[in-house]
C-alpha positions in Angstrom: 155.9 110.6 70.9 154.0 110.1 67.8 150.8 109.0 67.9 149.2 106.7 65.1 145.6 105.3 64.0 144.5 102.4 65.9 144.8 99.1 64.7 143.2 95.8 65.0 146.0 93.9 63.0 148.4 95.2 65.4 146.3 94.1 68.7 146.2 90.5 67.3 150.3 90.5 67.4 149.4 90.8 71.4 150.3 87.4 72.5 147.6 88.4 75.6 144.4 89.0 72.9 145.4 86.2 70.4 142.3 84.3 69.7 139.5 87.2 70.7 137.1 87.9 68.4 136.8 90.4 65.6 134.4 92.5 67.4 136.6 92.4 70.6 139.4 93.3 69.1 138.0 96.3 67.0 136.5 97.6 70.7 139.8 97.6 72.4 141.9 99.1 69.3 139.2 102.0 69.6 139.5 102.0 73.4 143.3 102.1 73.4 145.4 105.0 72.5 148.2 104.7 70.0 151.8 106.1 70.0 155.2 105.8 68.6 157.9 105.8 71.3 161.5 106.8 70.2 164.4 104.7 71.7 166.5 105.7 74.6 162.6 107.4 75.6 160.4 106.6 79.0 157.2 104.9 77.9 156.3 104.0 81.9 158.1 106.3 85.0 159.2 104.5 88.6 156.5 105.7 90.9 154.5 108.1 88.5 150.7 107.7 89.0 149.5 106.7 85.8 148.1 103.1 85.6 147.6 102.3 82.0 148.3 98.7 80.6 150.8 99.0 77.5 150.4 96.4 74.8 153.6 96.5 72.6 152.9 96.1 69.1 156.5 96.5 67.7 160.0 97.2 69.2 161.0 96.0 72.4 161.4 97.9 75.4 163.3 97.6 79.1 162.0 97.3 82.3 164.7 98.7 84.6 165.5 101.1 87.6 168.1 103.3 88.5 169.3 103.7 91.7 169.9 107.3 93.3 173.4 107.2 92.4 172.8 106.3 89.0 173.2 102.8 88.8 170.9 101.0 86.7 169.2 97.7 88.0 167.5 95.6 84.9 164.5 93.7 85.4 163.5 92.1 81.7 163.5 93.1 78.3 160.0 92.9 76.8 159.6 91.9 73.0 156.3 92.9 70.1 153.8 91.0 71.6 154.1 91.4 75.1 152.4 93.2 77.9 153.7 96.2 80.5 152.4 98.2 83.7 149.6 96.0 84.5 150.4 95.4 87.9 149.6 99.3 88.4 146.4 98.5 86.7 146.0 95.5 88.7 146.7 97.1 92.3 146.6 100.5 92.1 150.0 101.4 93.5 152.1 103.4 91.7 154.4 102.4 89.0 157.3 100.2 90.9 160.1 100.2 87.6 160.7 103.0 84.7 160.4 101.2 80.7 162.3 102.5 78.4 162.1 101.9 74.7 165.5 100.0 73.4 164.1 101.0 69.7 161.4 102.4 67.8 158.3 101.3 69.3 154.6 101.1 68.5 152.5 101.1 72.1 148.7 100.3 72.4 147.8 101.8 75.6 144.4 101.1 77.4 143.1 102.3 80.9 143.2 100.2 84.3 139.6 100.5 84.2 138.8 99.0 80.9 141.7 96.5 81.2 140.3 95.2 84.2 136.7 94.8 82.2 138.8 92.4 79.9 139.6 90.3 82.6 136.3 90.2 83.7 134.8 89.5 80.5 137.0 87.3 78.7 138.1 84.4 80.3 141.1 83.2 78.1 142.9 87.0 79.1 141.9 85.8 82.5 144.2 82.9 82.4 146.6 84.2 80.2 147.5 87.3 83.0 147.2 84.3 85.6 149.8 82.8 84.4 152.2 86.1 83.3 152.0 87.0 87.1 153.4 83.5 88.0 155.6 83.7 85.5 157.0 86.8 87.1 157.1 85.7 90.6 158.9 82.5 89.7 161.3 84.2 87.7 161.7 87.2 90.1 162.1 84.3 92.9 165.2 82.9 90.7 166.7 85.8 90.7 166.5 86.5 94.2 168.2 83.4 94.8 171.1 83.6 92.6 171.9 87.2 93.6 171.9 85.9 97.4 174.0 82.5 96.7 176.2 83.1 93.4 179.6 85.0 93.0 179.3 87.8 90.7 181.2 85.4 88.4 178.1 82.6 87.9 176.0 85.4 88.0 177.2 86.4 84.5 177.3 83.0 83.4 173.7 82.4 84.8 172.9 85.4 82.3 174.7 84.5 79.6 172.7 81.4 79.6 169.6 83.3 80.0 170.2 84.8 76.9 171.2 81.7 74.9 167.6 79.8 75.9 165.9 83.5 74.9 167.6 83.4 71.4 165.8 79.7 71.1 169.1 78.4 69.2 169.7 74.4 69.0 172.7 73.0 69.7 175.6 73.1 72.2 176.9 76.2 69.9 174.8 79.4 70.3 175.3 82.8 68.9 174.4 85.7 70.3 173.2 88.0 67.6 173.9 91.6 68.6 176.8 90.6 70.6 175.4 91.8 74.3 176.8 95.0 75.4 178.2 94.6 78.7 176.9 97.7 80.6 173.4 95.2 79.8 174.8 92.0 81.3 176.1 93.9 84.5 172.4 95.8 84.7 171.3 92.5 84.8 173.4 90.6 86.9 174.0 93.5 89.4 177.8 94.4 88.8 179.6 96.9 87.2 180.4 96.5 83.0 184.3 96.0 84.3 183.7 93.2 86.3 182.0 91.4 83.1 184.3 92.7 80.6 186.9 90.7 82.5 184.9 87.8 82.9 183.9 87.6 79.5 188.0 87.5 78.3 188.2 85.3 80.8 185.6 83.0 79.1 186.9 83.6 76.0 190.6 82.5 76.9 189.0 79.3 78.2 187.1 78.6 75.0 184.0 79.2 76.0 183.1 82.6 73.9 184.3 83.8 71.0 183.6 86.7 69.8 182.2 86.6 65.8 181.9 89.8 63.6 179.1 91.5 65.4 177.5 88.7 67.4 178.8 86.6 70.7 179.5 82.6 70.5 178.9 80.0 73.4 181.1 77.6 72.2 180.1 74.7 74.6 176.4 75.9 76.4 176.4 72.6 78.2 179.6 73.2 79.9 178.3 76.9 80.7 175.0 75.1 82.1 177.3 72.1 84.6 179.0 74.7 86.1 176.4 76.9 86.6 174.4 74.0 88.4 177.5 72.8 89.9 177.7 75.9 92.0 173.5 75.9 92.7 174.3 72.7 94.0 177.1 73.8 96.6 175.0 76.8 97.5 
């Protein structure tokens, strides 16, 4: 890890401190500490005791965990802009996921104790982490849900249309650009990268996919999305 002079043009990419004042921002870009984070490196450890907030200012990381055997479990992806480990800031338990950095990233890192001063003090971060935590729950509650009541099958297709709402593409035709790999979707989805490597053929011999140069086509998202509900519905 590098690290780099702190900066108050990078804080305001934050989508938590967007619209604090100069003098705000220039506090916590002194408070924070600065570093460049190598991909395929830990920025946050499962269960370490550290309990510093992470802004990221550029690159995008994962929030994941890996089983004693080795198996990886993926939580989110977390884009420039967004916030990690401030539930260990927040609680004071130990760190419950590892985040790894997926490329080169740029990480302003404050301490539990002055990010909790921000909350205090400014309410518009107040609401803002208000609103990430139910975010989370909701989300984590989703997930719950489909692992319990769909077949690994709709599971995939439950995350492929995750990833076509994330890419913010119109249309019933969405490309996925990177193509996913597929040891990602099964971390996701909680499978094994066979079991989506056959699904995906057999989405793409139905019409569904096609597979473009280096990216991924949904060919019909609203078909994806019927039978997706269709089996919600039954469950």
């Amino acid at each position: 890890m590098a690290t780099v002079q702190p900066s108050t043009f990078g804080l305001k990419k934050v989508q938590l401190l967007q619209g604090l004042s100069q003098e705000r921002l220039e506090l916590l870009a002194a408070r924070c500490s600065w570093r460049r984070v190598e991909p395929g490196q830990l920025i946050v450890a499962r269960n370490s005791p550290d309990r510093d907030v992470h802004f990221v200012v550029s690159g995008r990381v994962r929030v994941t965990s890996f089983s004693a055997g080795g198996r990886q479990v993926t939580f989110r992806d977390e884009e420039a802009g967004d916030m990690i480990g401030d539930l260990a800031a927040i609680d004071g338990q130990p760190r419950s996921a590892d985040v790894l950095a997926l490329e080169d990233v740029l990480v302003a890192s404050l301490t539990p104790e002055h990010f909790r001063e921000l909350i205090a003090t400014e309410p518009l971060v107040r609401e803002r982490v208000l609103q990430r935590l139910a975010g989370l729950v909701r989300m984590l509650s989703q997930r719950v849900i489909d692992l319990s009541t769909l077949g690994v099958q709709n599971r995939i297709h439950a995350e492929l249309l995750r990833l076509a709402r994330q890419s913010g593409a119109p249309g019933n035709r969405v490309r996925l650009e990177p193509a996913p790999k597929h040891a990602d979707i099964a971390s996701q989805v909680s499978t094994y990268r066979e079991q989506v490597t056959r699904e995906l053929s057999a989405l793409t011999r139905q019409g569904l996919l096609q597979k473009e140069g280096t990216g991924l086509v949904l060919t019909d998202v609203a078909r994806l999305e019927r039978i997706v509900a269709e089996v919600r519905l039954e469950a």
